[in-house]
N, C-alpha and C positions, 0 to 999 in steps of 0.2 A: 216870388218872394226871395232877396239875396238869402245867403248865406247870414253874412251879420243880422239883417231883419229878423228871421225864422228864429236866430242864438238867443237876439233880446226879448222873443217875444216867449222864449223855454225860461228866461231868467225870472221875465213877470210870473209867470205861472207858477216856477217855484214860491217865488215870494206869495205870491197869493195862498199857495197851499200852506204856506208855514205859519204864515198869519191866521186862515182857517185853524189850525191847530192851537193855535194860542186862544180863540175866540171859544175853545169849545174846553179848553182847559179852566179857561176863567170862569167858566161855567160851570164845573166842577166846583172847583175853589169855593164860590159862590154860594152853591151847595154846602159846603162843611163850613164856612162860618153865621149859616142861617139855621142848620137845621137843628132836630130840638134833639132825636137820638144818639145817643153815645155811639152806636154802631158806627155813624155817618160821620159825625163830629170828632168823635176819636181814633177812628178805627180807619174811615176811609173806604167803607163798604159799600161801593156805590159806581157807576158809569155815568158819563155823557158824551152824546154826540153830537154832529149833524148829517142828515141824509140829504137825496134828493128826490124827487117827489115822486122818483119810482120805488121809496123806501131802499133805496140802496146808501149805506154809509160810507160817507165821506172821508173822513177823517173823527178820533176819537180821543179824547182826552187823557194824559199821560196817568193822570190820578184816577184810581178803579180798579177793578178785577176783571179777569179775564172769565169768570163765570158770567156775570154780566154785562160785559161790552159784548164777547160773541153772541149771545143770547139776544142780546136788547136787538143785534143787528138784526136777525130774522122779523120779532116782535113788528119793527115799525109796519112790515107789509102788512100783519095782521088788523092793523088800525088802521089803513087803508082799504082793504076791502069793507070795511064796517063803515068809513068817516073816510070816501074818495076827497081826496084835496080838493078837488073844484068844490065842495060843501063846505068846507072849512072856513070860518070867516077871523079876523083879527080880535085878539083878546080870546082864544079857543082853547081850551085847554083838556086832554083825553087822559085816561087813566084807566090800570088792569093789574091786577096781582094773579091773575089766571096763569096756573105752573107752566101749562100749553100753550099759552100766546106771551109770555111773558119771560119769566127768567128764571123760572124752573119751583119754585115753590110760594106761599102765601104770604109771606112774610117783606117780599121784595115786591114796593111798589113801580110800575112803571109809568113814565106820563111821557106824551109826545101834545107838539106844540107846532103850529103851524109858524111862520117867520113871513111878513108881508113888506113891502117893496112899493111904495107908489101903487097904494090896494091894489098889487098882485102879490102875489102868496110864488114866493122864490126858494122854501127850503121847508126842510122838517128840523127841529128839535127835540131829544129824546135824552130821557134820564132813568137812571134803577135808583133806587137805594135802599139798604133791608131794613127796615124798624123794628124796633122792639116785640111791639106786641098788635095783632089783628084777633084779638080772641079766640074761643076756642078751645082745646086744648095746653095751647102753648106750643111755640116752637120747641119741639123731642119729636123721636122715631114712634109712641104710642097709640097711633090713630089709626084706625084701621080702615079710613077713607078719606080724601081729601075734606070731603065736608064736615067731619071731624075737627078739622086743624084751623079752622077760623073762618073769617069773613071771605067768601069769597067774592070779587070784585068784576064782573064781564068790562067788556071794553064800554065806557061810558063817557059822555063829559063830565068836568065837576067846575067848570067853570065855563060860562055861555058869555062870549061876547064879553068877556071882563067882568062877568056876574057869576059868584059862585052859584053852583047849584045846592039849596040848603036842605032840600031831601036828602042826597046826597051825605053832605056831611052830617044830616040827623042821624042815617044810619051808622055812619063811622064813629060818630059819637056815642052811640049809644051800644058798640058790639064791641068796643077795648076795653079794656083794664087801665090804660093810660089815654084816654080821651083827650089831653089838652097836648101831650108829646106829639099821636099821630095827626089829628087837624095840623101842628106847626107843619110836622114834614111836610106834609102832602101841600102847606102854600111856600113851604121852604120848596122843594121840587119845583112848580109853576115858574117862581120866580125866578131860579136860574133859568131856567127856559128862557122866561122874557129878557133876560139880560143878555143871552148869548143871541136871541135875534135881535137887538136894539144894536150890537157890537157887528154882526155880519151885516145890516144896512150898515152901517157907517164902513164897514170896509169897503161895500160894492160901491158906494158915494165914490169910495175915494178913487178907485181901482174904474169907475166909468164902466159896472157892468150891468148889463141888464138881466143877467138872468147868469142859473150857478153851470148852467149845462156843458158849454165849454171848459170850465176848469173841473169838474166831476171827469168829463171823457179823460182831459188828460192824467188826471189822478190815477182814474182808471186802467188806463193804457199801460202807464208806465208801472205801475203797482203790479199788473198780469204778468208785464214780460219782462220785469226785474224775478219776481217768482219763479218763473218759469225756469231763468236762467241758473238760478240756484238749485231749483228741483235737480237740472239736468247735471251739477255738479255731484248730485250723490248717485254710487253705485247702482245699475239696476239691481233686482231682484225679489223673491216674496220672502219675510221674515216671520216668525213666529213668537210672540211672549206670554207670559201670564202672570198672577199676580194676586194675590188673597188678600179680601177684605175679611174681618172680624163677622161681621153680618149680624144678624142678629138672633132669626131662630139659628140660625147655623151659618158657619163661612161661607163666602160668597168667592167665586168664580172668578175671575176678569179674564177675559181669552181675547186676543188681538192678533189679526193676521194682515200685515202691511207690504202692500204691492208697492214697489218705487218704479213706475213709469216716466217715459219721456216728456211727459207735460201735467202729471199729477201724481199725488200721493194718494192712494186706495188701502182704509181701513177696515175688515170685515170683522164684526166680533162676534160671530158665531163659536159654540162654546161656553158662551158666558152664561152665567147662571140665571134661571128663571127671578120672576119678580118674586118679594116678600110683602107679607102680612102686613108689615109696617114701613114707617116712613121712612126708610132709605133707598126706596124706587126712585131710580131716576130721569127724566125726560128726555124724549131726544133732542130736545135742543142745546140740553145743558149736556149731554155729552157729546155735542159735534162740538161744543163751546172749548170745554178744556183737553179732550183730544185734538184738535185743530192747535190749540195754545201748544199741547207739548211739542207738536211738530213744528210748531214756528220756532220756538224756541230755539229750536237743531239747524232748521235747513233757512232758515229766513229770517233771522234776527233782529236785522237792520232793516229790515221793509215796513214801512208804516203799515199799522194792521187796518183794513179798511174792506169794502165787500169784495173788491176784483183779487187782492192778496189773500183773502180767504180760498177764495174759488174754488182755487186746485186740490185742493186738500176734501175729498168724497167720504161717505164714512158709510157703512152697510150695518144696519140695528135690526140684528132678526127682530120680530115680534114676539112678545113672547118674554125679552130676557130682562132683567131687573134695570137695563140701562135704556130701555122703551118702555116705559111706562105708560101705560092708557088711562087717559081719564074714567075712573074717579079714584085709582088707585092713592097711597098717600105719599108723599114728596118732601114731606117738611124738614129732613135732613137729606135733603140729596146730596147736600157735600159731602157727604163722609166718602161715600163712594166715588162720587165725581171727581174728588181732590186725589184720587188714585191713578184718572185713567193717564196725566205726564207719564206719569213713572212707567207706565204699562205701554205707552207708545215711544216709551224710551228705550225701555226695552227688545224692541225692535231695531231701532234705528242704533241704536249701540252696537249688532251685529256687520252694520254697514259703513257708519263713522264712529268707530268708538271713541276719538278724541273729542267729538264733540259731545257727548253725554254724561253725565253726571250718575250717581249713585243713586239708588234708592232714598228718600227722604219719611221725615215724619209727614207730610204732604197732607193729611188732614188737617182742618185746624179744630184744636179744643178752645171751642166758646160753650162753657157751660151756662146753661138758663137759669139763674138761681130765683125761685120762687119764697118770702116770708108772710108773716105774720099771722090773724087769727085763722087764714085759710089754711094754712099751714101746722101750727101749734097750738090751736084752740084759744080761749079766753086765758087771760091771765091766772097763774096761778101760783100761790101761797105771794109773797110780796115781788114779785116777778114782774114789769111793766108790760103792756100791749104793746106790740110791734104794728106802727101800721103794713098795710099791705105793701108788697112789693114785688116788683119783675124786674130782673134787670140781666143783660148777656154779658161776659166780660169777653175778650178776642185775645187768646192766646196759641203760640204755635213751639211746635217741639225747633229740632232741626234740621237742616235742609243736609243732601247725600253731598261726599263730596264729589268736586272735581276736577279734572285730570291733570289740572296742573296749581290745583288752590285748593286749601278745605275747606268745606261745609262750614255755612252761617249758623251759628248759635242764634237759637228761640229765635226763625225769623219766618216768615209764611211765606211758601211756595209749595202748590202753584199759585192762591190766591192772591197774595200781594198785599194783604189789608195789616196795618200796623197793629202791634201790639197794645195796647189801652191800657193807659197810666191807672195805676192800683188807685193813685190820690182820685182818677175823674168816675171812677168807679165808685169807691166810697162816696164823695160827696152828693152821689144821684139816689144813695141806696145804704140801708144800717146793715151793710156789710163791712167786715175788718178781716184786711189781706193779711195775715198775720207774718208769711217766706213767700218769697218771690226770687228763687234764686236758680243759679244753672245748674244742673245736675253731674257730679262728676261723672266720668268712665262712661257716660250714655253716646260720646262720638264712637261711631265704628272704627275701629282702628284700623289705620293704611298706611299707604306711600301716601296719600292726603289723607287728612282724619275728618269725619261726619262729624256735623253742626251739634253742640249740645243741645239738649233739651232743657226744660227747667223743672222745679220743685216749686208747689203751690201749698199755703196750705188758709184753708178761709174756713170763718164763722159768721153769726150776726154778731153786730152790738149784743152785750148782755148774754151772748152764748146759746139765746134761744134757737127752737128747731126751725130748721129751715127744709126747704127741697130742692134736687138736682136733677135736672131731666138731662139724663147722660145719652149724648151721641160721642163717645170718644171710638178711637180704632186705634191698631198698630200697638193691639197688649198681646194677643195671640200670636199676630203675622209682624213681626218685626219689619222694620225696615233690609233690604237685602244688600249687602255689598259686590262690586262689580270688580274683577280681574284679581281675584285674592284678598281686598279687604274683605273686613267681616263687618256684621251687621248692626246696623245702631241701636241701641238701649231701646227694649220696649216699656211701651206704657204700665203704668196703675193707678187704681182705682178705687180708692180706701178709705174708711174713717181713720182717726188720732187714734180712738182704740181699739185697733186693730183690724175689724172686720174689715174681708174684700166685699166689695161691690160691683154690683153687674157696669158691662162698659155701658149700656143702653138703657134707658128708661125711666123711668120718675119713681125717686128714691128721697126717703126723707131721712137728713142727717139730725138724729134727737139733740136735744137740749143735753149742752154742755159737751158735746163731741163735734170736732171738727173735719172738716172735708180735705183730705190729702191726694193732691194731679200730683202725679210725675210723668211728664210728658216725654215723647220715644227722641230718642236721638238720632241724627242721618244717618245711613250708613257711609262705610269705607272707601277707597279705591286702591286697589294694587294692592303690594304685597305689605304686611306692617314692618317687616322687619328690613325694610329698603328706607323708610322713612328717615329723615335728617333726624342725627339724635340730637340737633341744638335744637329742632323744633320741640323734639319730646319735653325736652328737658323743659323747656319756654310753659309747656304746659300743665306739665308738674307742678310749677311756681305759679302758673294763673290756676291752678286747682281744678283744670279741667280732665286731668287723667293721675291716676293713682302713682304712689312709686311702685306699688307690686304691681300693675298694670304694663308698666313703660319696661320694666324686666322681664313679666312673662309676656307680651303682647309684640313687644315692640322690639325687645333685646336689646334693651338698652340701663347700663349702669350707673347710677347718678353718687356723687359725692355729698358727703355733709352739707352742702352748700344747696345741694339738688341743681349741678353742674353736672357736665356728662364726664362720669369716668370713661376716661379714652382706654385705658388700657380694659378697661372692665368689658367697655361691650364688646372691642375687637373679639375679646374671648368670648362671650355668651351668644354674639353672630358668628362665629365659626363653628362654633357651638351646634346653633340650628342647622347654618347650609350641611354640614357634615352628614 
């Protein structure tokens, strides 16, 4: 083969693959304007792919979290040993909410789809997405075993051949709370499925292929030893971090120790804390998921994430510690924890590339479950109306650490990625009233760049009746940390209107005519505070993001009536300090 031949035959393959990527994107899309829960439709809480029929993924849609794209990737083989593709016929459609073969808790459904070709079966498609309600307890930390925390789902069909299976959905139906939401999702999921194999036939039509195995190899190939070659740009050496969760009977552990090898990155978390009572155990697949994520984040940025660009990246789960989780332990907030381990394999790699690392973040996200009505508050009483029942999650996040040459994103999610959920899509699902919804001042850690604010919440029901909270919040005890002399972001709380504190964890009922007050943690800092540009300070004084006592003692810096920087003011309160 010339030279030019071999060129144009790398240009097709690119093209193919970008296209792949668009097919599985609109496949998402697809997803969020069918599906019935807020989560998905709002939020963005959700993955898809496509594999190849040795369940290895291809390429993955830009729209998702990285809790469940790495996750889903393992998944597909699991429905493959159960449902070999040579069995699979068109119009197939498979389904599993199992924490262990799935995406780490009950709550997130997953379905794979076979993809057929001139009835042959040329690919897999695969989707998560988390819904509202699977019965149960309710998605919170209170279960004291998985089978606790809802329906659990084994790997099954639910649709045969283009025929649902109505067993199937009789039990789905009949074990939620919202029975008309989850049926939508689950043929909202199917459907993008079909859509995304109806779009890759029409590409291989176009493209004259017969089968995905050549363009998978070069995906492959070049995904390994694009990886590889970035591995080999960071320092060798073995690093050490750690990192505290809130936990729940008591603080939890995170201990990480990362080898930087010539052709992989090796994470050992021996150290880390044994499992809990309750559902913040988390699976190993969801934490190869968002540990793999923090490292890509640093060392591989720009490499599409797919199974060869995974590879290299190994991760060692004693048995035993709260981040292996065994079946039938309980899972139902494994993010609290799982959304810590960035930061904690940041923490690592900060000691080797600190320019590329970032601060400590609020990195959990606060999605509180809010439960009303007579289950709730009882019958009505004195001329007080019935609330019908209700479930509903809202997606809210503090904010992100900063970094090393930018500050921190006010209320924005990372690591997960999932948007923020408009107060209005909220309300109109649920006789909830957001009553503040606003940034929190002084919560950025102050630096040479300042952490992400957090926000201020404050909700009731309609009419002010009692409602409940099944609290998974973190980052009230263990702040967010700042890195090279900033300091550390605004922690969380957790309070009624009058007054009382409440636990970060567990199902809590806020009474009639008190309201439910998040103030969510803010990122932490970087560098020094008092190196910081004082026309930034100043900038944030006027956006209300940092105090004026704050930007004089924090920052040393003196602002004028105007809340302009006194130039002569801070020369003297920075000479001040260095002295």
């Amino acid at each position: 083969m010339s030279h030019e031949t071999n060129a144009l035959a790398q240009i097709h393959r690119q093209i193919m693959w970008n296209r792949l990527i668009a097919v599985v994107e609109e496949q998402a899309q697809i997803m969020i304007r069918t599906a019935f829960s807020t989560t998905v439709r709002e939020a963005g809480d959700l993955s898809a792919g496509i594999f190849d029929l040795l369940g290895r993924m291809m390429a993955q849609a830009v729209t998702g979290t990285p809790g469940h794209v790495n996750s889903m990737a393992e998944s597909v083989g699991h429905f493959l040993k159960k449902f070999p593709a040579q069995t699979m016929r068109p119009g197939d459609h498979y389904i599993t909410n199992d924490p262990w073969l799935g995406t780490g808790h009950l709550h997130d459904l997953t379905v794979v789809t076979p993809a057929f070709r001139n009835g042959k079966i040329v690919g897999l498609f695969a989707n998560t997405a988390h819904v509202i309600d699977v019965g149960g307890l309710g998605m919170g930390p209170e279960g004291r075993s998985v089978f606790e925390e809802g329906m659990y789902i084994p790997i099954v069909k639910c649709f045969d051949q283009g025929q649902p299976n109505e067993t199937f959905f009789d039990f789905m139906r009949a074990g939620s709370r919202l029975p008309v939401e989850l049926e939508g999702d689950i043929y909202s999921l199917c459907a993008c499925n079909d859509a995304g194999a109806r779009r890759l036939v029409e590409m291989m039509d176009e493209f004259e292929m017969d089968s995905l195995d050549p363009l998978a190899t070069f995906i492959f190939d070049s995904s390994h030893r694009a990886t590889l070659a970035e591995i080999a740009r960071i320092p060798r050496g073995t690093f050490s971090a750690e990192i505290y969760s809130d936990g729940y009977e008591e603080p939890v552990r995170l201990a990480a120790e990362m080898t930087i090898l010539e052709d992989a990155i090796e994470v050992d978390f021996a150290g880390t804390s044994g499992l809990s009572s309750r559902g913040i155990n988390v699976p190993a697949a969801y934490c190869r998921a968002y540990a793999c994520f923090g490292i890509k984040c640093v060392v591989a940025p720009e490499i599409p994430n797919n199974w060869a660009s995974l590879a290299p990246f190994r991760m060692k789960i004693p048995e035993g510690c709260i981040l292996n989780a065994p079946r039938p332990y309980p899972v139902s907030v494994r993010h609290v924890i799982g959304h810590l381990l960035p930061d904690l394999v940041m923490g690592c790699l900060h000691q080797t590339v600190p320019e590329r690392v970032t601060a400590e973040g609020a990195s959990s996200l606060w999605n509180p479950p809010l439960r009303g009505g007579s289950s709730v508050s009882g019958q009505s009483r004195g001329n007080r109306p019935v609330v019908d029942d209700f479930e509903i999650i809202t997606f809210n996040s503090g904010g992100t650490g900063a970094r090393p040459t930018s500050d921190g994103l006010n209320a924005t999610a990372f690591p997960s990625g999932v948007r923020t959920m408009p107060v209005e899509a909220t309300e109109n699902v649920a006789p909830v009233v957001i009553w503040r919804k606003e940034l929190k001042p002084d919560s950025g850690g102050a630096g040479r760049t300042r952490g992400g604010a957090g926000q201020i919440m404050e909700i009731s029901t309609k009419g002010e009746l009692a409602f409940a909270v099944n609290a998974s919040f973190d980052r009230i005890a263990h702040a967010p940390k700042g890195r090279e002399g900033g300091l550390n972001g605004g922690a969380g709380v957790v309070k009624q209107k009058s007054g009382k504190t409440l636990r970060t964890k567990g199902y809590q009922v806020i009474p009639d005519g008190d309201r439910l007050i998040l103030e969510l943690p803010g990122g932490a800092g970087m560098g020094d505070p008092t190196t910081r540009d004082p026309a930034l300070v100043a900038r944030d004084v006027r956006d209300g993001l940092v105090s004026a006592e704050n930007a004089r003692v924090l920052y040393r810096v003196a602002l004028n009536a105007g809340a302009g920087v006194d130039v002569a003011g801070t020369a003297a309160l920075r000479a001040g300090a260095s002295g």
